[in-house]
N, C-alpha and C positions, 0 to 999 in steps of 0.2 A: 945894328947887328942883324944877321941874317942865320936865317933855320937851317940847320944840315938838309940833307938829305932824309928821310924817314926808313926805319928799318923795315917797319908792314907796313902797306896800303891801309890809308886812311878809311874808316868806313863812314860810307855818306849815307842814313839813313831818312829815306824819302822825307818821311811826316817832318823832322825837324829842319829838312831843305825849305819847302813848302813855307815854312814862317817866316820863311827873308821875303823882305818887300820884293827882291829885281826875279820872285820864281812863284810870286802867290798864283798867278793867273796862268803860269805854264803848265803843261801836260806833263806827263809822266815821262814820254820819250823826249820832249825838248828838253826837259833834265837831265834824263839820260844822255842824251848826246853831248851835252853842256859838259857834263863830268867827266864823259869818255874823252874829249876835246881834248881840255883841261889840264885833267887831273889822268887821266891815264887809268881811270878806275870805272868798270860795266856795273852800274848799281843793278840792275835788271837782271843778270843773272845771280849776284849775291844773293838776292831778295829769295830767288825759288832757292836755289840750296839751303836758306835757313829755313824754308817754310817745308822740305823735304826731311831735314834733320830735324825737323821739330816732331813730323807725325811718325817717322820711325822710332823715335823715341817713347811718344804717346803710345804705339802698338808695342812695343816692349813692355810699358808699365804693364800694359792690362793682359798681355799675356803672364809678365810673372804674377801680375796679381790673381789672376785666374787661377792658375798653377797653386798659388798659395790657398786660396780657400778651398779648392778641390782634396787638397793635402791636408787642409784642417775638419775639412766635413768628413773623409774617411778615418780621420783619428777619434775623433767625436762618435761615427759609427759603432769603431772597434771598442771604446770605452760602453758603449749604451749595451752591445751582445753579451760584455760579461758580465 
């Protein structure tokens, strides 16, 4: 029996490529081209948009988190004046 078609692009995540014996000793871009080959799939660029989506995310937390203690230390103020 054979696999349809895939509705998303499979994700190939380097580090667990890297464990198959026939890619221990390749490079990042021999891999990369291997999958582009292949599979039809740029692991190389995947890789920075999750590593882009991750520190937008990171600078969101710490701005609302900043937001938030700024908002708590002026309530704390306004209780200590009266």
């Amino acid at each position: 029996m054979k696999r349809g078609k895939d509705l998303k692009p499979r994700n190939f995540p380097l580090h667990t490529i890297k464990n198959l014996p026939q890619f221990r000793n390749k490079s990042h871009e021999e891999i990369r081209q291997y999958i582009l080959e292949k599979k039809g799939v740029d692991i190389g660029s995947n890789f920075r948009w999750n590593n882009t989506l991750m520190w937008i995310l990171v600078a969101l937390v710490a701005v609302a988190g900043g937001i938030g203690m700024i908002k708590w230390w002026q309530q704390r103020q306004m209780k200590n004046e009266m």
